[in-house]
N, C-alpha and C positions, 0 to 999 in steps of 0.2 A: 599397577602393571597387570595384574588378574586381570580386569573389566577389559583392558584391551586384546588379551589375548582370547577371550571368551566372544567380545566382540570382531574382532575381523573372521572368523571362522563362517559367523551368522551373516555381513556383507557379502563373504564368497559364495556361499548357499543361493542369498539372495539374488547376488547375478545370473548367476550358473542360471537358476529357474524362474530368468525372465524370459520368455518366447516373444518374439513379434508377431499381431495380431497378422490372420491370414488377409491379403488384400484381393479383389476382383475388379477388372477391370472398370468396372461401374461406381466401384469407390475412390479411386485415385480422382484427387482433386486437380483439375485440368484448369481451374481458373487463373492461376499464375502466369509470367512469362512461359515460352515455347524458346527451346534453344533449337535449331536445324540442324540435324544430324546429318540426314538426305534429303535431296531436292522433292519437293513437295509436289504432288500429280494430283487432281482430279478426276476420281473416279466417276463414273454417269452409276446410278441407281439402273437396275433390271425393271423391265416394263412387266407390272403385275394389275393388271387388269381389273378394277371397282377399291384399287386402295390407293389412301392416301399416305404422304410422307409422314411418319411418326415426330411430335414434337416431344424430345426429354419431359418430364417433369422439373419444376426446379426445385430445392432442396431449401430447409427452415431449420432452427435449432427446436426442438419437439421436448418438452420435459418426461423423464424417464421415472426417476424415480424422485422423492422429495423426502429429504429430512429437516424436520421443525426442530428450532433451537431454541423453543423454552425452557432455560433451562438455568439454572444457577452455577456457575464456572469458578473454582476455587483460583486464589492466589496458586500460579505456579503450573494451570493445570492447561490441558486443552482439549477440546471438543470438535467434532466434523463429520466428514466421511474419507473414505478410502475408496477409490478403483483399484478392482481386483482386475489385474490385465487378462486371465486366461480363461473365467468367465463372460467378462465384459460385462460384470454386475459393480455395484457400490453397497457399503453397510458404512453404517454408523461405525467412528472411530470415538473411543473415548480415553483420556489418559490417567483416569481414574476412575474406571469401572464402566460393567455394560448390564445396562437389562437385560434379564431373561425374557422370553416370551410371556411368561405366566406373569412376569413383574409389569410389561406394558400394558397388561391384561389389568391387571390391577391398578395401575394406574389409571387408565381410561375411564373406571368404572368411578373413583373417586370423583369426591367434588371437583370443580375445575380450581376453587381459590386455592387449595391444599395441592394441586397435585408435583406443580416444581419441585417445592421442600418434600414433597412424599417421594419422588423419581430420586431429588439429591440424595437421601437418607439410604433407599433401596442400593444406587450405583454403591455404596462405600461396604457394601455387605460383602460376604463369604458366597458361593454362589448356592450351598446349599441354607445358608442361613435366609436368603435371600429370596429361596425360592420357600421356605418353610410361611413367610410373613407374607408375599403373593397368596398364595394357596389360603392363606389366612383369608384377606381380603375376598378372594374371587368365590369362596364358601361362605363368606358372612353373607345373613339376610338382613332385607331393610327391618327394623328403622337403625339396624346398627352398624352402616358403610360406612358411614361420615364420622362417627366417633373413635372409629378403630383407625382409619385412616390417619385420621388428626394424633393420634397417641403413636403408630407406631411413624407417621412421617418427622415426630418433636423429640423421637425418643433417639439418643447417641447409637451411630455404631459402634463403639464400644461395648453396650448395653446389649444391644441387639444379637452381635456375634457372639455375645458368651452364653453361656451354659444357663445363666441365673434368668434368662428374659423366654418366658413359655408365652405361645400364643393364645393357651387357654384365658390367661386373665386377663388380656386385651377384650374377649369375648366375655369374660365374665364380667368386666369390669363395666362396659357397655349396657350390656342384660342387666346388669342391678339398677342402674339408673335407670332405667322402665319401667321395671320390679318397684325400684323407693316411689316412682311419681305416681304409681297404680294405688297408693295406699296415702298418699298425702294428700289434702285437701287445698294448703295455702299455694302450692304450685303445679305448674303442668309443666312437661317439656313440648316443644311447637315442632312441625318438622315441616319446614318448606322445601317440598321435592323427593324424591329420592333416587337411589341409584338406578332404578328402572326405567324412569325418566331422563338421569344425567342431568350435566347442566353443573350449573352452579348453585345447587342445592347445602341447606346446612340445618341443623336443629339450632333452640334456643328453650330458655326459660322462660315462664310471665307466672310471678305472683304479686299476693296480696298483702299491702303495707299499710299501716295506719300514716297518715301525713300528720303535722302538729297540733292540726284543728280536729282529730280524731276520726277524719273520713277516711274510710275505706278505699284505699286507690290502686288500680295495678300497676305494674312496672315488668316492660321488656330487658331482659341481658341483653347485653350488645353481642355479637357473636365470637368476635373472639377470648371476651371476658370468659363465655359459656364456656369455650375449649378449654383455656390455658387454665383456670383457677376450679374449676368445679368438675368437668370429665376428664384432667389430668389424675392418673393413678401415681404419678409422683409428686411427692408435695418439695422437698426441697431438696438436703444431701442424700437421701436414703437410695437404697436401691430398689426399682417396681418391683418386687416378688413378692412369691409364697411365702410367708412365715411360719417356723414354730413357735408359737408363745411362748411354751415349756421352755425354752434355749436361753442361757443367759447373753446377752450379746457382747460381745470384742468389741471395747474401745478401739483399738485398732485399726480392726479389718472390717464391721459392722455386716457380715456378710455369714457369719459362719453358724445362722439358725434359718437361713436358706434354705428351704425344705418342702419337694413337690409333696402335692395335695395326698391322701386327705391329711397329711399329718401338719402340713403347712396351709398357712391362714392369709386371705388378702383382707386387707384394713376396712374393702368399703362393706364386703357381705360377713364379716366377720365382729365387726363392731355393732353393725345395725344389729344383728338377730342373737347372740350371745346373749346370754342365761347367766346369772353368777350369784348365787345365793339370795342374799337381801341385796344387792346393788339396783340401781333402775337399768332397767331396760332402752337402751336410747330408738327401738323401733316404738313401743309404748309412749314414750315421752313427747316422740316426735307426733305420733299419729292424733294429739290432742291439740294442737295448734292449728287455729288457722288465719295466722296471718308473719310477715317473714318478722319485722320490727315496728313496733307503735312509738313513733316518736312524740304522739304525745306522752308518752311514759307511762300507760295504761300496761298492766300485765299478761300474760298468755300468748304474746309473739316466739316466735322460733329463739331469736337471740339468746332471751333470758333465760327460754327453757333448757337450752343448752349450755349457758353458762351454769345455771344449777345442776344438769346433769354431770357436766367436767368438774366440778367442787365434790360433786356427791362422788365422785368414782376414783379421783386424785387427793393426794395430800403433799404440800408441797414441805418438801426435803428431798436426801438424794445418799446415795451411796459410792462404791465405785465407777457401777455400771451407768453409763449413759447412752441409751440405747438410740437409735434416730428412727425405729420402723414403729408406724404407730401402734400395731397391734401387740411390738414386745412393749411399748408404754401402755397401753392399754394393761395388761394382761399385768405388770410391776405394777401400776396403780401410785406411783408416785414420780414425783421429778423436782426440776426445776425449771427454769422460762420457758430453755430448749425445748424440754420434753412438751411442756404445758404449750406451745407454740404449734407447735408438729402436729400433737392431738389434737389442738383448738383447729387446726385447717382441713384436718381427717375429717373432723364429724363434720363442720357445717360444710362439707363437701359431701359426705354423706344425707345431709339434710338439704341436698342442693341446692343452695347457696356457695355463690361465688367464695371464695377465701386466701388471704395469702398471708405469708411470712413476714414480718417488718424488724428489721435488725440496725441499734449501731456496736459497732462490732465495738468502737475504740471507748465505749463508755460503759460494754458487756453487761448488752441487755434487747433480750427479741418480745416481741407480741404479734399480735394479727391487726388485719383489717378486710372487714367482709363489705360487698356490694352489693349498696341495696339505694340505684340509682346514683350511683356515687360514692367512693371508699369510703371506709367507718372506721374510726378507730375502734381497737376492743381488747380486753385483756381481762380473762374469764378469771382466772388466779386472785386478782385484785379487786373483780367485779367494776371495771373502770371502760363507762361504753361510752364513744363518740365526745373522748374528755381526752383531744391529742396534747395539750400543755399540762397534762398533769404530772409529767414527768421535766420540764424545763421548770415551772412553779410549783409543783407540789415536791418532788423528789429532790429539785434543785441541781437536776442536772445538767451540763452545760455540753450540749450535744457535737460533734464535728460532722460528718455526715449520719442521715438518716438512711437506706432504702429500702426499697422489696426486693426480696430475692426470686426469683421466677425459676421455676421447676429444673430450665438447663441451665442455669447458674448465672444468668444474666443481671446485674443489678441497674435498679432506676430508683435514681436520689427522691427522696419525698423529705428530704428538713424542711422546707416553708410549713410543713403542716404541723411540726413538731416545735418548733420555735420561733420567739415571734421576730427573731432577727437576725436575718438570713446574707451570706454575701456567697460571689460568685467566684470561682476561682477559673480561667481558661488557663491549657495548658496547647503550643505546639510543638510536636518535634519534628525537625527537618533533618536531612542526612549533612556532609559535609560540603555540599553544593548549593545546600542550603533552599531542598526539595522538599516537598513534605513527603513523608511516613506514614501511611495509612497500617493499619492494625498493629500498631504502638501498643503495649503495656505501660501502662501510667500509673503509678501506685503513689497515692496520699496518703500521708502519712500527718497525726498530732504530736506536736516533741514536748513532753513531762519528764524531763532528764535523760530519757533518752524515745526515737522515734517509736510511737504505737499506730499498727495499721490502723487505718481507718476506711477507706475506699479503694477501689482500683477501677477503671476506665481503658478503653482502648480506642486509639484514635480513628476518625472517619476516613476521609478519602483527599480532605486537606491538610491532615492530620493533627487534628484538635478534637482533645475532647474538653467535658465542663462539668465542673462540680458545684452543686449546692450546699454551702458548709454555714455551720452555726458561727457566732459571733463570738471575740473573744477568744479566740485559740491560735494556738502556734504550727502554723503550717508546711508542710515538710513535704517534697516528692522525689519520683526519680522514675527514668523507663528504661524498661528491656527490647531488644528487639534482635531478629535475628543476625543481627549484622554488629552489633555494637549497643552500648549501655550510656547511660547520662544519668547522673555523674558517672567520670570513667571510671572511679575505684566501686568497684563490686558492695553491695551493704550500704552504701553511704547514700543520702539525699540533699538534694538542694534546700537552702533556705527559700522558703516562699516568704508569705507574712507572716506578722507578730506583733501584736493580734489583728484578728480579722476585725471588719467596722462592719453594722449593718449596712445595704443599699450599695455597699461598695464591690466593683469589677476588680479583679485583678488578673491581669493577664501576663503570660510568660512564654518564654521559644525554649524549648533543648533542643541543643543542639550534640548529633549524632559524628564524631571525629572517624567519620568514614561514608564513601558515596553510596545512596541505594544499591544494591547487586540491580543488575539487568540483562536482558538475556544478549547472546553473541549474536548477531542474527548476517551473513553474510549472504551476499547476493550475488545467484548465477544466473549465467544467461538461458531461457529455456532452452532443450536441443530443440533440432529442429524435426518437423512433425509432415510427412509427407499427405498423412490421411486428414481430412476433416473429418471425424467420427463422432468425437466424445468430448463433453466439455463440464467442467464443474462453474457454476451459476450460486453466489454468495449474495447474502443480503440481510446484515445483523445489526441489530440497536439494543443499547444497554436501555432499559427502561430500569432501574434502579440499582442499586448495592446493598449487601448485607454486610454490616463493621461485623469483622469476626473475629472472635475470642476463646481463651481457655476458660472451662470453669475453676474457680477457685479450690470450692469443697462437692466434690461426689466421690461417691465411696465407690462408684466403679475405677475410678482410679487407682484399687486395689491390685485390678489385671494391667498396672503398670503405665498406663496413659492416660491422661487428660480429656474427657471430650469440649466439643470446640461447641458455642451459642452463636448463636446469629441474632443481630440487629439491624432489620429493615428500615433502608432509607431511601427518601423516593430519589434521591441526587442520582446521575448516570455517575457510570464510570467508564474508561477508556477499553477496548478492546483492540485487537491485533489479529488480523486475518494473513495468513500465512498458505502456501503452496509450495509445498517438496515431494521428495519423494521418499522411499520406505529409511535409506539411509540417513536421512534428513529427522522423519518424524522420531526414529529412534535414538538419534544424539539432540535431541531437543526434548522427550522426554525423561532422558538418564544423566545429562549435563546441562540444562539451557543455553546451548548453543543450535543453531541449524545454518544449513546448506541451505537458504531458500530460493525459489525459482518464482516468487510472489510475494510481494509483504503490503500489507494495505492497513495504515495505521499505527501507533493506535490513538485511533481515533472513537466520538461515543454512537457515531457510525458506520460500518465497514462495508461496501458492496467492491464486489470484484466478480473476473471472471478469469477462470484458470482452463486454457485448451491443454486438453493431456496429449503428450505425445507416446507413441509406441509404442510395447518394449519392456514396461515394467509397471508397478504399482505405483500410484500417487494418493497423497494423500493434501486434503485442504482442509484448515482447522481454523477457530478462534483458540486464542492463546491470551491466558491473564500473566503472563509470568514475568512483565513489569510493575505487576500487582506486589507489595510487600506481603498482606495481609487478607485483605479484604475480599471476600468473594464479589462479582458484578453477575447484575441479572440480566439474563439473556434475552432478547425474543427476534425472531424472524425464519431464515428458510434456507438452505443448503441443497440444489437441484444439481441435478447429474441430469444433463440433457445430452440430446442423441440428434446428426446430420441425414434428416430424414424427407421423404419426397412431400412438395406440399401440392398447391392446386394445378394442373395442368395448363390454366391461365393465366397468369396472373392478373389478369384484367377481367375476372369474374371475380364474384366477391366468393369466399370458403361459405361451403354452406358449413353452419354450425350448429349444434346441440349443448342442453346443457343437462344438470343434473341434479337433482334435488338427494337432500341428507335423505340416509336410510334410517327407517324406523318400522320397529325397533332398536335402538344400536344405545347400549348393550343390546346382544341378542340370545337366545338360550340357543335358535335356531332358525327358523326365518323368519329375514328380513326382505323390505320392501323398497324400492324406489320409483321417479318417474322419469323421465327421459325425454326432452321436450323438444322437439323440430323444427328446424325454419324450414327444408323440405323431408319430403319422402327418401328417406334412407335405407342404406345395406348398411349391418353392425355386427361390427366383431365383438364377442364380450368374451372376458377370461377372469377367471378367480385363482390368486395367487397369495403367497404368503408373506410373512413381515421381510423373509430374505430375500423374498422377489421372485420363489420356485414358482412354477403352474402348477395347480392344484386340479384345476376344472375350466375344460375348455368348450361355452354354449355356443348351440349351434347358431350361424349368420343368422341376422334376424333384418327381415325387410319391412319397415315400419313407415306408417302413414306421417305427416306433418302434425305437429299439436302433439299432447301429452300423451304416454303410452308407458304402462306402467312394467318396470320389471323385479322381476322376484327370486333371489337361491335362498332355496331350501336346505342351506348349509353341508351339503354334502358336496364328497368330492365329487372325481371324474369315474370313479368306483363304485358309487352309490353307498358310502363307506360316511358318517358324520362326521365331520372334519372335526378335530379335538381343539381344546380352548385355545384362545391367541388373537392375534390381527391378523388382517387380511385384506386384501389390496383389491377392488374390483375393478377393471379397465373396461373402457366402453372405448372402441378404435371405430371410428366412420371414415367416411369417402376421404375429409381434407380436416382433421378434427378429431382428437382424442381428449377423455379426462378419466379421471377416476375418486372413487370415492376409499375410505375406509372403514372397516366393518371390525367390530371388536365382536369376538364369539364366547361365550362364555356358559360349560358347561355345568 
């Protein structure tokens, strides 16, 4: 009862300060029926001596403004634009968050492969938090845009918006890995491109490995191996910060020797250059290798030197404490697998070398495996390299699932490497209509008298996921989801198999004793619209989905929530184009229900076209909110076009111009373009901003046929340097306008 009395106040306001745009008799649209009021006369025209009768112009829909919809759109959420009626501008509408200028500014500047997931990550911020990690980005220099980007667009908002996540280590974190590659011999890092240039620019690694016949050979990182496993400052549950060694760590909370510099330590400049009596130095250790691994089993590769440096510096026991930051295990000097696991991915992450976590949780037992042309088993503790059955044959243990855990807590099964006999288990769940459930929680479980986790899975966009389990065990599930649970009693699981067979599928449906939620979506007739003025102009395709999930284990879940993983997949998914107006967009953000006045979809295509009428704000959006779970990736174009004069003939062709990218763009200041003629033109040009203000208006420019170059100098209409951001350049001719956009970056 609150929300509604909170809300009709803000409908009243609404109406109250909607104005009807002003009309001129030059805009009322005459092309309709004529009803007869009074009897219709023929006036004769006044004899005006060397003129002729004036023919109208006729009128075209002209695009005004344009918003790009690459974008990644959460289950539940919706993305667009607004007309503002008493400007007669449009902005970006989002239902879950908006960039700042400094944040598109940083975005632009970013690689193009990263920048969706970098824009998603940015919109879920705080806006000062938001603009603290912009400003990060738009002051980083090359070669370290692409690294920071990639860390803070992978890293949770959770993470981000609290207190424990400083931009310094993103920056330092960056800088050491230039620092380690300046002083290593077996590796280089590569940099194709950089931010100066744009583009889709990225770094990578290339070192030196011996092959089995003992030759010398190099080997490329793939690039997103480079990112996720080696320039990741988080390695699994931990949280990226400062450490103080000195701090004992909280089982618990894992948070509470969290501690800015200099008294706090990050793992990658803190492990390399550390000093500690007789122990070795792992800057030393490192700096005498030059090759990553010799599979002919020749000595002096990185691997072994670092297995002997983690032996030399660990001793395996344990106490209460179980710390998860490498630098408080470093600094303790002993553990167990966990710790031994954590550290083993620190340092050959500090050794740049790829590295990750490999975990079965239901047989309580982790190791690594590092990349060097392909995953490696390795477990420094036991000295056991590229020997993955030595724990099904040697240790005699009979595995359920295997994975790697990935920095935002994403798991990917790896048992076929671990066991030599592997079966498959599918699971789907559908609602009670017997629809699939995408972003399903699927939890396996092995039953030894009673269920032990062993994996967990979230469904796709069919809603199935799939597990790789060992052979021989007794198989147990069950899923959550926002609407209802399977099995319906809370704690309990389905029997799967018992036991599993090698080579063998098995497949199964849960089924959810309740229908998807979906949204309300009721259809009004437009009013009616006496101006042709203003029109919104849709055009969206899902080019994939990301299955989305909670993490299981991160210690930021301490400030009391969960952050969510993405798993890209190239499958589309459906989207919903939608046109209402403000009462509309706000009981469809706060209830999923809407008043709409356009639905198109959902379909993995949406095009429409929304004419606004009179009178108030409208707003046109993609909407996922018959999405359970799953985010869908967006791409296409959102235009606000305008009823404006076109050629005075129409039986002459528009003379036309076009426009070439400006470069430099990024710009620190000016930038350049060309402008190219079919004839001799007059040109309006104006420099305006990301909200569509004028900034600077150059004067008419009368320009020959063929290419003619133009140039801002980045100032305004003041002579005043226009401060960082985007910027809109329009080029308006006789029958023919375009524009470009210029990212400014001081």
């Amino acid at each position: 009862m609150k929300k509604l009395l909170l809300v009709v106040p803000l409908f009243i306001c609404l109406a109250l300060g909607a104005q009807p745009r002003g009309l001129s008799s030059r805009e009322i649209d005459v092309s309709g029926p004529i009803s007869v009021i009074q009897p219709l006369v023929e006036l004769p025209l006044p004899s005006q001596p060397g003129h002729e009768p004036q023919t109208v112009a006729p009128k075209i829909w002209t695009p005004l403004q344009s918003f790009p919809m690459d974008v990644m759109l959460p289950a539940g959420k919706q993305i667009g634009a607004r007309f503002d009626n008493l400007s007669l501008d449009a902005e970006r509408y989002s239902g879950f968050g908006t960039l700042l200028p400094q944040s598109e500014v940083a975005v632009a500047r970013s690689p193009q492969w990263i920048r969706v997931q970098l824009q998603n990550t940015l919109n879920h911020l705080h806006p000062d938090r938001q603009l603290l990690f912009a400003e990060l980005l738009n002051n980083a220099p090359d070669p370290y845009v692409d690294e920071i980007a990639f860390c803070v667009a992978t890293a949770s908002p959770e993470y981000l918006n609290s207190s424990f996540a400083l931009p310094e280590l993103f920056l330092e974190n960056a800088q050491k890995l230039y620092e380690i590659d300046n002083e290593l011999d077996y590796v280089e890092i590569l940099d194709f491109g950089s931010s100066a240039n744009g583009g889709d620019y990225y770094s990578t690694t290339r070192y030196w490995k011996r092959d089995a016949q003992g030759q010398l050979i190099q080997i490329t990182v793939p690039r997103d191996i480079y990112y996720w496993y080696l320039v990741n400052p988080k390695i699994t549950d931990e949280i990226a910060a400062y450490i103080d060694p000195n701090i004992i760590e909280h089982n618990s909370s894992h948070s509470n020797n969290i501690a800015a510099p200099p008294e706090g330590k990050f793992w990658r400049s803190y492990i390399y250059d550390h000093v500690d009596g007789d122990y070795p130095v792992l800057r030393d250790t490192l700096t005498q290798c030059q090759s990553v691994y010799n599979r002919d089993g020749s000595p002096g590769d990185v691997i072994r030197a670092i297995t002997w440096w983690i032996n030399q510096n660990m001793s395996f026991t344990s106490n209460n404490e179980r710390p998860h930051q490498p630098v408080r295990i470093y600094q303790k000097r002993f553990g167990r697998c966990g710790e031994y696991a954590d550290l083993s991915s620190a340092v050959a992450r500090i050794a740049l070398i790829p590295c990750t976590n490999i975990s079965s949780v239901s047989t309580d037992h982790t190791w690594n495996e590092f990349w060097e042309d392909g995953w490696v088993s390795w477990e420094p503790v036991n000295n056991y390299l590229n020997n993955p059955l030595v724990y099904e044959n040697g240790w005699g243990k009979v595995f359920g699932s295997v994975f790697e855990e990935r920095s935002d807590g994403l798991f990917t099964p790896v048992t076929e490497r671990y066991s030599e006999g592997v079966a498959t288990i599918n699971i789907q769940v559908v609602d009670a209509d017997l629809q699939p459930v995408d972003g399903a929680r699927v939890v396996l479980a092995i039953f030894e008298s009673s269920p032990r986790f062993d994996n967990e899975a979230y469904t796709d966009n069919n809603g199935m996921v799939s597990f790789t389990v060992g052979e021989g065990r007794d198989y147990r599930a069950r899923t959550d989801t926002s609407f209802g649970i399977y099995p319906a009693v809370a704690g309990t699981y389905a029997q799967l198999v018992s036991p599993s067979v090698a080579g063998e599928t098995y497949s199964y449906q849960f089924q959810i004793d309740a229908p998807l939620p979906q949204p309300e979506i009721e259809m009004l007739p437009l009013p009616d619209d006496p101006v042709q003025d203003y029109m919104f102009t849709a055009n969206v395709v899902s080019t994939g989905s990301y299955i989305t999930g909670k993490s299981l284990w991160d210690d930021i879940d301490v400030l009391g929530t969960k952050p969510r993983h993405y798993k890209y997949s190239s499958e589309p998914s459906t989207v919903r184009l939608l046109g209402t107006d403000a009462d509309g967009a706000l009981f469809m953000a706060m209830y999923n229900l809407c008043y709409a006045y356009m639905n198109e979809g959902p379909h993995l295509t949406a095009n429409a076209e929304f004419n606004i009428p009179v009178g108030q704000d409208w707003y046109i959006f993609a909407d996922n909110s018959h999405q359970h779970g799953n985010t869908v990736l967006l791409s296409g174009m959102i235009e606000l076009q305008g009823w404006e004069n076109a050629v005075d003939d129409p039986q002459v062709p528009a003379a036309k111009f076009s426009l070439s990218a400006p470069a430099p763009n990024p710009t620190r200041g000016e930038t350049k373009l060309w402008i190219d003629l079919d004839t001799p033109q007059k040109l309006q040009v104006s420099i305006h901003d990301i909200r569509g203000r004028k900034i600077r208006d150059l004067d008419s420019l009368n320009l020959p046929a063929g290419q003619n170059p133009l140039v801002w100098d980045g100032l305004d209409s003041q002579g005043r340097a226009a401060s960082s951001g985007i910027y809109i350049l329009r080029v308006k001719g006789e029958e023919h306008q375009a524009s470009r956009k210029i990212v400014l970056i001081k």
